[in-house]
TORLO-621121 format. One record per residue (C-alpha): residue number from 1; x negated, y, z; residue in three letters. Coordinates in pm, 1 decimal. Example, Ala and Ser with C-alpha at 12.3 -4.5 7.8 and 13.67 -1.06 7.14 Angstrom:
<nodes>
node i 1 px -1230.0 py -450.0 pz 780.0 aa ALA
node i 2 px -1367.0 py -106.0 pz 714.0 aa SER
</nodes>
This chain:
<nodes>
node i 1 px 0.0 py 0.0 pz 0.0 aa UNK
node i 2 px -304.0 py 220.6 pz 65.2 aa UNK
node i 3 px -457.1 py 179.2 pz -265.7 aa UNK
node i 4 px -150.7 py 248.6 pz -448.5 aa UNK
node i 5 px -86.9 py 547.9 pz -224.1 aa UNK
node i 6 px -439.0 py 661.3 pz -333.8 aa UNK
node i 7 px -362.7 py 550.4 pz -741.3 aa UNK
node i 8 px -59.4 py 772.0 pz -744.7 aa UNK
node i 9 px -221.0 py 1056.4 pz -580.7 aa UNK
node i 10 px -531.8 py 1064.4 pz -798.9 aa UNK
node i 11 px -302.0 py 998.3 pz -1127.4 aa UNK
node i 12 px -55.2 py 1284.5 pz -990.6 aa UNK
node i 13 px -269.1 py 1538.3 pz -874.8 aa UNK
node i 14 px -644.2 py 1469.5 pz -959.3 aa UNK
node i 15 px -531.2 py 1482.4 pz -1334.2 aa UNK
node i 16 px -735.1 py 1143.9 pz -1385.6 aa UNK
node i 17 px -653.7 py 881.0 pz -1665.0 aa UNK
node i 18 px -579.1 py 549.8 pz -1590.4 aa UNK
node i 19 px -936.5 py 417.9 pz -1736.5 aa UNK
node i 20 px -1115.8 py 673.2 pz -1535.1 aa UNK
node i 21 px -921.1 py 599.4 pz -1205.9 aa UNK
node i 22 px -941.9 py 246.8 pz -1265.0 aa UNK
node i 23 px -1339.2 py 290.8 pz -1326.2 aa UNK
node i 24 px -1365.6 py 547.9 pz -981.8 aa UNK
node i 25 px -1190.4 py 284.3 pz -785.2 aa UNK
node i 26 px -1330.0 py -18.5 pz -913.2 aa UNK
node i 27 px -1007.3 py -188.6 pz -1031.8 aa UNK
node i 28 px -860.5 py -241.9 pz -1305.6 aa UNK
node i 29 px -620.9 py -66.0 pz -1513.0 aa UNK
node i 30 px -324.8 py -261.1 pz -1490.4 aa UNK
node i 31 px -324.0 py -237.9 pz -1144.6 aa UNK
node i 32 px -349.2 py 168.8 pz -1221.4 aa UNK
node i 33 px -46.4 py 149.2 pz -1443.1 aa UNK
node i 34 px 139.1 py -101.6 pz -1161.6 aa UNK
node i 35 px 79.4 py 209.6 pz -922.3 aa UNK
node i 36 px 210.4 py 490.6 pz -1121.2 aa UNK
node i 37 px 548.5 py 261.8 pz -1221.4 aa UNK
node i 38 px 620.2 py 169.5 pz -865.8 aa UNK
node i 39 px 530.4 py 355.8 pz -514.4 aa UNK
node i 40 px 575.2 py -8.8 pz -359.5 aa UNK
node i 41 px 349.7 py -321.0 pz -498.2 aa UNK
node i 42 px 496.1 py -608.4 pz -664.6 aa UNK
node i 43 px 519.6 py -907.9 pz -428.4 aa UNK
node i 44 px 267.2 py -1143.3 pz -597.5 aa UNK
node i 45 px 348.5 py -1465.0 pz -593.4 aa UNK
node i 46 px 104.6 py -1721.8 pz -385.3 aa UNK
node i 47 px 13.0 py -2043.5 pz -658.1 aa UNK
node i 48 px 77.7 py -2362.9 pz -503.4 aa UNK
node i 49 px -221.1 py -2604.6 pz -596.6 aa UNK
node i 50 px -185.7 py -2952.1 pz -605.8 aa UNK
node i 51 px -367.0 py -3211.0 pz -417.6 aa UNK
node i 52 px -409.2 py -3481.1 pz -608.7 aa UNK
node i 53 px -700.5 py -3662.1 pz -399.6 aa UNK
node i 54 px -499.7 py -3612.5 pz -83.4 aa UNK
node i 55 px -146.6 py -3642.6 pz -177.0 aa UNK
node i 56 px -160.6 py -4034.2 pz -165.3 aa UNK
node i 57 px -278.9 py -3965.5 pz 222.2 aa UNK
node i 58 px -40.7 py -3694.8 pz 334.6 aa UNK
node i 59 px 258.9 py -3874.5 pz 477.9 aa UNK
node i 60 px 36.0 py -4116.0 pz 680.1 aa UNK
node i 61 px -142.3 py -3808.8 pz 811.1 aa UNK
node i 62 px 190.5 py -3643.9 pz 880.8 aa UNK
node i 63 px 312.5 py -3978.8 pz 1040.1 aa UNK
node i 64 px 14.9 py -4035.8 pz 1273.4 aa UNK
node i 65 px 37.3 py -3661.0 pz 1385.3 aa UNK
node i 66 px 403.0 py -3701.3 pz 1439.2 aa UNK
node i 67 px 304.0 py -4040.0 pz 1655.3 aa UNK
node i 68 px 77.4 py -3853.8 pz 1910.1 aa UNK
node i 69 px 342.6 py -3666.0 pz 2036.9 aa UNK
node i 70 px 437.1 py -3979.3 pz 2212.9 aa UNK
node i 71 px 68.6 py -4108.1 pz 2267.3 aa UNK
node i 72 px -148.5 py -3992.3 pz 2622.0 aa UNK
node i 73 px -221.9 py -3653.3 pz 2573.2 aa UNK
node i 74 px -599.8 py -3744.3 pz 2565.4 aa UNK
node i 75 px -560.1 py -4007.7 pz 2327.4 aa UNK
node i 76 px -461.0 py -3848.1 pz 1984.7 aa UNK
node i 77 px -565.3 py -3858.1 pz 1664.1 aa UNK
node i 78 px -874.7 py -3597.0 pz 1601.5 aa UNK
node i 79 px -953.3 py -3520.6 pz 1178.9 aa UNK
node i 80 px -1251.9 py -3733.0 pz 1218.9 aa UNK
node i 81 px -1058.1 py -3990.9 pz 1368.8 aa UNK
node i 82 px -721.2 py -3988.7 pz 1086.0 aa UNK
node i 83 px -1066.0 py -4029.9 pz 838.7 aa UNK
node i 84 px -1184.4 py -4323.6 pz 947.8 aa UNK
node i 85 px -851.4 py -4492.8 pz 962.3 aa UNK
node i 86 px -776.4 py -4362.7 pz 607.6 aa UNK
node i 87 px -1096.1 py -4546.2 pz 483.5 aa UNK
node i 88 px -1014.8 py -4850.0 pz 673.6 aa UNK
node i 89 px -662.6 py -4892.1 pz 614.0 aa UNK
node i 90 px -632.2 py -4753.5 pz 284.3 aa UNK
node i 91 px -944.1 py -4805.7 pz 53.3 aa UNK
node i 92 px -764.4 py -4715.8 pz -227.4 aa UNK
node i 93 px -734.7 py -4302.3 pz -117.8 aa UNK
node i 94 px -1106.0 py -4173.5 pz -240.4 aa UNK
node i 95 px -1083.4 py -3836.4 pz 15.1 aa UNK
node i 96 px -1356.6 py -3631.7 pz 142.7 aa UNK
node i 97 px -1349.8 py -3582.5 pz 520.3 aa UNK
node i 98 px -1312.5 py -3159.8 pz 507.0 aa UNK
node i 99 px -1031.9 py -3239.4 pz 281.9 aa UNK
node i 100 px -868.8 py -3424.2 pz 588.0 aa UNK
node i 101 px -1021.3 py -3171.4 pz 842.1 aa UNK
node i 102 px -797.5 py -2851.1 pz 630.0 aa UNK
node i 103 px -515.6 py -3039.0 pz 606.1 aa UNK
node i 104 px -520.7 py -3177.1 pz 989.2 aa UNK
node i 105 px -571.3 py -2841.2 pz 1120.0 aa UNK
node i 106 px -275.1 py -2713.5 pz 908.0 aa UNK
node i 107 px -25.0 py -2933.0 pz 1067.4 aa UNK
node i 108 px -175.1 py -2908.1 pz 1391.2 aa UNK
node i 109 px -110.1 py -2542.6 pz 1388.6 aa UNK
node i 110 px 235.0 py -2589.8 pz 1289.0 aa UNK
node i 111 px 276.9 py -2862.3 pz 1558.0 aa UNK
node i 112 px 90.1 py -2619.9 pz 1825.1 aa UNK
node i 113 px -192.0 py -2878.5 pz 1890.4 aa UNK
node i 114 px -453.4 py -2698.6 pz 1848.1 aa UNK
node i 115 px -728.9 py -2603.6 pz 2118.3 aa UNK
node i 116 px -1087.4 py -2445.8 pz 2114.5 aa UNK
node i 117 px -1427.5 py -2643.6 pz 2303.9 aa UNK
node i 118 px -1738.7 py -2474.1 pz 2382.9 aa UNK
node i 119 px -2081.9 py -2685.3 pz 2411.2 aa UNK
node i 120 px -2388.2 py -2564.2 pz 2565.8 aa UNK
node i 121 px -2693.3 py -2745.2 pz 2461.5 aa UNK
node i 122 px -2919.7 py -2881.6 pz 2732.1 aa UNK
node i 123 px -3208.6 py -3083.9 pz 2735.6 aa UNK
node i 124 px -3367.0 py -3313.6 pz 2962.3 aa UNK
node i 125 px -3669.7 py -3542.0 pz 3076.8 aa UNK
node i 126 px -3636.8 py -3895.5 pz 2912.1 aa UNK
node i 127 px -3502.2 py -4149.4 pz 3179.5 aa UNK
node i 128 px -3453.1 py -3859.2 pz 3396.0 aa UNK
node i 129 px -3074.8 py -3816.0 pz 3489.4 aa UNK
node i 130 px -2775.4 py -3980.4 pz 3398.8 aa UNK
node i 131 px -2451.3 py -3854.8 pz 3480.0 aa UNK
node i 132 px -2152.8 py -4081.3 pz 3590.2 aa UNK
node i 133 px -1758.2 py -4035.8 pz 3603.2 aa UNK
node i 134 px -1433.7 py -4196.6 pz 3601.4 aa UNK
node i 135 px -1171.5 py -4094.2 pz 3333.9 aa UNK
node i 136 px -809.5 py -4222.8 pz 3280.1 aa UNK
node i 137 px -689.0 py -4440.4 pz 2918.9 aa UNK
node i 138 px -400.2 py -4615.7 pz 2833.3 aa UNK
node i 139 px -419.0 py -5010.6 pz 2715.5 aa UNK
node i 140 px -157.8 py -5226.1 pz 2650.4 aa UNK
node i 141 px -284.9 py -5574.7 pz 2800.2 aa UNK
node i 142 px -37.2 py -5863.3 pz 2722.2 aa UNK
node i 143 px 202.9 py -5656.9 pz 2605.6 aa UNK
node i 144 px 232.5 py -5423.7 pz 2913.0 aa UNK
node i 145 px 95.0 py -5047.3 pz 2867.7 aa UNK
node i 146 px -172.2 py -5002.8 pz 3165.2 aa UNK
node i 147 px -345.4 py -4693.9 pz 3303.1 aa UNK
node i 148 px -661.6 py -4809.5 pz 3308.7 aa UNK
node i 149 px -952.1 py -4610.9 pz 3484.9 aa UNK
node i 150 px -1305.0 py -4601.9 pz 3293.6 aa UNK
node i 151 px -1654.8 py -4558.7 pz 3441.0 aa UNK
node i 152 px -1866.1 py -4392.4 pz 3226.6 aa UNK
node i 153 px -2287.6 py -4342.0 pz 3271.9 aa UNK
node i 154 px -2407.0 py -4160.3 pz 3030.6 aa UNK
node i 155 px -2818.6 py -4076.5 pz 2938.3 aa UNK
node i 156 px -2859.5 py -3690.4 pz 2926.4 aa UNK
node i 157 px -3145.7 py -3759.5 pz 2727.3 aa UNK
node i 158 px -3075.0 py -3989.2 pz 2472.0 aa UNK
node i 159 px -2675.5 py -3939.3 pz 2476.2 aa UNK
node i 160 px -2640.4 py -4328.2 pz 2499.6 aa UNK
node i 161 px -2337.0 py -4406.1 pz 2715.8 aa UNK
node i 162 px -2198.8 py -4704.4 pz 2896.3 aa UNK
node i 163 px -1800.8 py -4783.0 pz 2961.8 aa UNK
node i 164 px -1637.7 py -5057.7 pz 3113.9 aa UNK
node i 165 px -1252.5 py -5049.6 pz 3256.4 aa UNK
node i 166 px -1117.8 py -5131.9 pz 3656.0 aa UNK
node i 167 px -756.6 py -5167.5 pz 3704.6 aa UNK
node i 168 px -850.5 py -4926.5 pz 4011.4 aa UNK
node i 169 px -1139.3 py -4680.8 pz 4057.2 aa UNK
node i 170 px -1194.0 py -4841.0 pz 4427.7 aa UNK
node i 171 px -1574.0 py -4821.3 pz 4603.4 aa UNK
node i 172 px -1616.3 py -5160.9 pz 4480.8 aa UNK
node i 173 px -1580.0 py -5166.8 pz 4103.3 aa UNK
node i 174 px -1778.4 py -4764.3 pz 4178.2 aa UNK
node i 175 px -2093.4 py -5000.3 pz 4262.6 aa UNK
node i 176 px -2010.2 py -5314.7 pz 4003.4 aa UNK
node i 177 px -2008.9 py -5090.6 pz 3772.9 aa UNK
node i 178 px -2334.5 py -4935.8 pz 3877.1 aa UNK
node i 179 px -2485.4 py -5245.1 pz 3819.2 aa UNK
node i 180 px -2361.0 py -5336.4 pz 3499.2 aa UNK
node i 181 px -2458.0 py -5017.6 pz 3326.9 aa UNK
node i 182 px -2816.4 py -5063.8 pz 3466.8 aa UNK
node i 183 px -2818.4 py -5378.0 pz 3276.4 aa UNK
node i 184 px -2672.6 py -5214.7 pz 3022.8 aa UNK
node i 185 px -2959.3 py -4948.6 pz 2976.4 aa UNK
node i 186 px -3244.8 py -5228.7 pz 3126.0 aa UNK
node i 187 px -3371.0 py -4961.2 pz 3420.6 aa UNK
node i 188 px -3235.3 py -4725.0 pz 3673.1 aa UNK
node i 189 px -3277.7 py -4350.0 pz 3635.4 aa UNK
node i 190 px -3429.9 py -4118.4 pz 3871.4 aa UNK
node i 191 px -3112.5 py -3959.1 pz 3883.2 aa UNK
node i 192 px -2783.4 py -3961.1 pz 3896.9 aa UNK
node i 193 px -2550.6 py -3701.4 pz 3901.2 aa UNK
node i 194 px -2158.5 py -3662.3 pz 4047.4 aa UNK
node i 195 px -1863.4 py -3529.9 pz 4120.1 aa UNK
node i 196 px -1743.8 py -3573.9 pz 4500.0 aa UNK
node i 197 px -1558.7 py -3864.9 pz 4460.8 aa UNK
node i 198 px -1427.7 py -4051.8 pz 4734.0 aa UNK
node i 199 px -1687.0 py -4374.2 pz 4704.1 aa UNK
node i 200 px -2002.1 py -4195.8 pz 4770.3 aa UNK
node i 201 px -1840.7 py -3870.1 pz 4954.7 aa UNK
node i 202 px -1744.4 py -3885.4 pz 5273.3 aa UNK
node i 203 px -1761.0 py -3481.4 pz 5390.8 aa UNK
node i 204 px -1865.4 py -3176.1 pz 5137.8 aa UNK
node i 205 px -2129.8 py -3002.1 pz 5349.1 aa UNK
node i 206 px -2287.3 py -2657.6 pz 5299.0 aa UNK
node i 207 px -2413.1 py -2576.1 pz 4930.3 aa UNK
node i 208 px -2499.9 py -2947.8 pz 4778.6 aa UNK
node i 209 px -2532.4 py -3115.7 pz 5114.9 aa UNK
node i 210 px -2295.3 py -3400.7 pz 5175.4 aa UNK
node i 211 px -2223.9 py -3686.6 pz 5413.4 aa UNK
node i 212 px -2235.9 py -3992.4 pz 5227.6 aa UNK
node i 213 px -2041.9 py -4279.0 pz 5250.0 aa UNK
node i 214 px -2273.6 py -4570.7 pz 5437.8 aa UNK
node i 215 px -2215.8 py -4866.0 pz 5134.2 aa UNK
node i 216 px -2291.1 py -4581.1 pz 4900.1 aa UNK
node i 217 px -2629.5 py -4511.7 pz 5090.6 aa UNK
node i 218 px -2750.8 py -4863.6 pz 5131.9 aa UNK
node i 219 px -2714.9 py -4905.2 pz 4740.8 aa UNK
node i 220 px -2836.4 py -4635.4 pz 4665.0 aa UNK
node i 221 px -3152.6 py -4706.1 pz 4854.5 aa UNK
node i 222 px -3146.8 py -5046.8 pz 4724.5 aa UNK
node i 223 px -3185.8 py -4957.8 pz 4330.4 aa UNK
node i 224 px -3434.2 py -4655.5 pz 4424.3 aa UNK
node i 225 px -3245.5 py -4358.6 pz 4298.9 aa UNK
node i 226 px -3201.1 py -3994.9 pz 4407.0 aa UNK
node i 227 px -2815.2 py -3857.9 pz 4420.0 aa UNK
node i 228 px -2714.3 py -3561.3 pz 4273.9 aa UNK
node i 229 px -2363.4 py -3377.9 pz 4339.5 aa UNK
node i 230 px -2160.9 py -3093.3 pz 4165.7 aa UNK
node i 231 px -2025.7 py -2840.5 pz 4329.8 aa UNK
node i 232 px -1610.9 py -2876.2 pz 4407.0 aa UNK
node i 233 px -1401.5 py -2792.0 pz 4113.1 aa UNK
node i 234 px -1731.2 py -2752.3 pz 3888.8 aa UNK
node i 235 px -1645.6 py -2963.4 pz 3679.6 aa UNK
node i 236 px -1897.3 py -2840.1 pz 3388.8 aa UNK
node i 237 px -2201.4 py -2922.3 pz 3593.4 aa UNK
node i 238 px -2218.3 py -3247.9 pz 3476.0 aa UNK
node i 239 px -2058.4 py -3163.4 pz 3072.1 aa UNK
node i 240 px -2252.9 py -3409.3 pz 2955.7 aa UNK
node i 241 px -2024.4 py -3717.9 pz 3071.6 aa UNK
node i 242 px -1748.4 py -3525.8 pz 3079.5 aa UNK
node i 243 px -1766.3 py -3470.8 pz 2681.9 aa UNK
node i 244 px -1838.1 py -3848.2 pz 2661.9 aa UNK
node i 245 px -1558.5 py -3932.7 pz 2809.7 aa UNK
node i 246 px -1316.4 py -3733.7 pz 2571.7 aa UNK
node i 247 px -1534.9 py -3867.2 pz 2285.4 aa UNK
node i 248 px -1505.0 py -4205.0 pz 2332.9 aa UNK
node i 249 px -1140.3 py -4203.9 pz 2431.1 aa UNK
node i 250 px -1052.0 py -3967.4 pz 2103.2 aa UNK
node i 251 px -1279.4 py -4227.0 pz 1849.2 aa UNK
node i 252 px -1236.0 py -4551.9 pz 1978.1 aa UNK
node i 253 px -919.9 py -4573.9 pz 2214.7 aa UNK
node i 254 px -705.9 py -4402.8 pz 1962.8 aa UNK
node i 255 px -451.2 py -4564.5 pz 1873.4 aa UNK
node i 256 px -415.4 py -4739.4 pz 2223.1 aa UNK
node i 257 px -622.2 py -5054.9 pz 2211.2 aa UNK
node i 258 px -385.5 py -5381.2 pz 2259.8 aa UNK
node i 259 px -606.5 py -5669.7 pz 2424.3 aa UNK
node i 260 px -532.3 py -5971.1 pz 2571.6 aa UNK
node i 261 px -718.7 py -5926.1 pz 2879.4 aa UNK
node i 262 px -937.5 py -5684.6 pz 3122.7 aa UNK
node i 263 px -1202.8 py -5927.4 pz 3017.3 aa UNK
node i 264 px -1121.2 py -5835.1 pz 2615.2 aa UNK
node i 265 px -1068.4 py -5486.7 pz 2698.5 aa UNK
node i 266 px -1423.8 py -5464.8 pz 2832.7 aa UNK
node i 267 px -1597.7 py -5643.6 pz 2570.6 aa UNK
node i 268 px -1441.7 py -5392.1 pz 2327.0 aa UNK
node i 269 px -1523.1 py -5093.0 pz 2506.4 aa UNK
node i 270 px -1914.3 py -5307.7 pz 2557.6 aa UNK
node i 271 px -1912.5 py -5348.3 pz 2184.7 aa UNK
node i 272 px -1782.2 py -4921.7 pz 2120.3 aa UNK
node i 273 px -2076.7 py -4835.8 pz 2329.9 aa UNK
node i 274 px -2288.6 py -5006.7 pz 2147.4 aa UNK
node i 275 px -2522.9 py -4762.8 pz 1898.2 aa UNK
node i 276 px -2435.7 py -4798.2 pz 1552.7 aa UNK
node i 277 px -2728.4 py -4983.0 pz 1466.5 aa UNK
node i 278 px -2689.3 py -5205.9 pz 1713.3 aa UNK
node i 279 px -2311.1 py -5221.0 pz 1666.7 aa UNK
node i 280 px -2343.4 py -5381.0 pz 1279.3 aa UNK
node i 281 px -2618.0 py -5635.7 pz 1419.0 aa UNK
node i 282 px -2347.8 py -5765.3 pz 1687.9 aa UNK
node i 283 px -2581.0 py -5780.7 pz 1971.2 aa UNK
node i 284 px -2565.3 py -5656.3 pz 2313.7 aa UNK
node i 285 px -2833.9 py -5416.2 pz 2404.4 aa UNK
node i 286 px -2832.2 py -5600.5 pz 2778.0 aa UNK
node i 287 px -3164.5 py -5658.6 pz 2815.3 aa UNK
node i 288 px -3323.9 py -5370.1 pz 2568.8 aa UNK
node i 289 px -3483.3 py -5057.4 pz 2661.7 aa UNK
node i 290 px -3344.5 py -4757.3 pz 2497.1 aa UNK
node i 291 px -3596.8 py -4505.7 pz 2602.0 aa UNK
node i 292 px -3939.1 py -4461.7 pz 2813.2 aa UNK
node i 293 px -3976.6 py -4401.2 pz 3116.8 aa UNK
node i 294 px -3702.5 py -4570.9 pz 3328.1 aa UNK
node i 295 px -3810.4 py -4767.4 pz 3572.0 aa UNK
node i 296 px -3738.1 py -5161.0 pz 3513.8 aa UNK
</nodes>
């Protein structure tokens, strides 16, 4: 509206041409002779392209999105994800991931799923720290939809992670679990880092003191490694396992996984962790060492 306004004036009053207007204001002239016709531009009418490469996978996408408004709020569909499961389930749709990422962002906008993450990078000392939390899934095991509660290690240095699933996040499966993901990695790290969870926290003390549960002590002096914890409601102090445990839910636990056991549901989430490397070779990483400098 500006640049007609200014057209009109310069045509009216300036006593230009429409060349030399068009040629002062860089446009061109039929946009000059659009302006002296009408005060008001011409509604220009917005070309609708066709998709041919991701027509074929538009009503899945629309159906999966659709599908997640049912599904745990942490357990939808990401683009990345609705990719993956395109190639898998139908080879036949030849579609480049951004393709999916546009179109997946579209809808989500119209569906009002969309939400913004910020990452910080960090680096650290190789065998150094490892960070541990719980997080909550869904599973349907025999047919029956579970919460199931997830311990999660994860490496700060390398980014390797280990999951397994407890029907409850008690003090016991806290320290079975301990065990299993230092067989997992094939050492204990220096140290590890937490929230104040009820299995190692009995009393939150002044600044990053705190009175330890006894069972959490003697195991800890057992395996020979130094306990770090976050401040309350800090949740970001240990971002690294919190991320991983919204990754892994979002890529591998989506759609729910349907097992026929806790014993299946832990030798899929053993074979997720897996690197993909590994993962292709089928082998369990039990016994390996993923990095230097952890102590054995």
């Amino acid at each position: 509206m500006e640049l007609f306004e200014q057209i009109r004036r310069e045509y009216e009053h300036g006593g230009g041409t429409i060349r030399g207007i068009a040629k002062k204001l860089g446009i061109h002239r039929r946009m000059v002779r659009e302006a002296v016709l009408s005060a008001v531009p011409v509604e220009r009418k917005i070309p609708v392209r066709e998709r041919p490469k991701l027509e074929p996978a538009m009503a899945f996408i629309n159906a999966v999105l659709e599908a997640d408004k049912k599904a745990p709020r942490k357990q939808r569909h990401t683009a990345h994800r609705i990719w993956c499961r395109i190639r898998a389930e139908m080879p036949e749709v030849k579609v480049a991931e951004s393709t999916i990422r546009r179109h997946v962002r579209e809808r989500k906008i119209e569906l009002a799923m969309i939400h913004r993450e910020t990452f910080i990078p960090q680096s650290y000392a190789w065998g150094g720290e490892a960070q541990v939390d719980w997080y909550e899934a869904y599973a349907d095991i025999c047919g029956e939809r579970e919460l199931v509660y997830v311990f999660c290690m994860r490496s700060m240095a390398s980014g390797e992670a280990f999951h397994c699933a407890f029907p409850h996040a008690s003090q016991q499966a806290f320290l079975e679990a301990h065990e299993q993901a230092f067989l997992y990695f094939g050492g204990v790290f220096a140290v590890l880092r937490y929230d104040n969870l009820k299995s190692a926290v009995k009393k939150i003390l002044r600044g990053h003191q705190r009175e330890e549960t006894t069972r959490f002590m003697a195991f800890r002096s057992h395996w020979g490694f130094q306990s770090e914890f976050c401040n309350p409601a800090e949740g970001h102090e240990k971002g690294g396992v919190e991320g991983e445990g919204g990754y892994f839910r979002r890529n591998h636990m989506v759609p729910v996984p349907q097992v026929a056991s806790w014993e299946a549901l832990n030798l899929f989430l053993l074979e997720a962790s897996l690197p993909q490397f590994l993962r292709s070779k089928r082998t369990r990483p039990l016994h390996r060492r993923f990095f230097s400098g952890v102590r054995r």
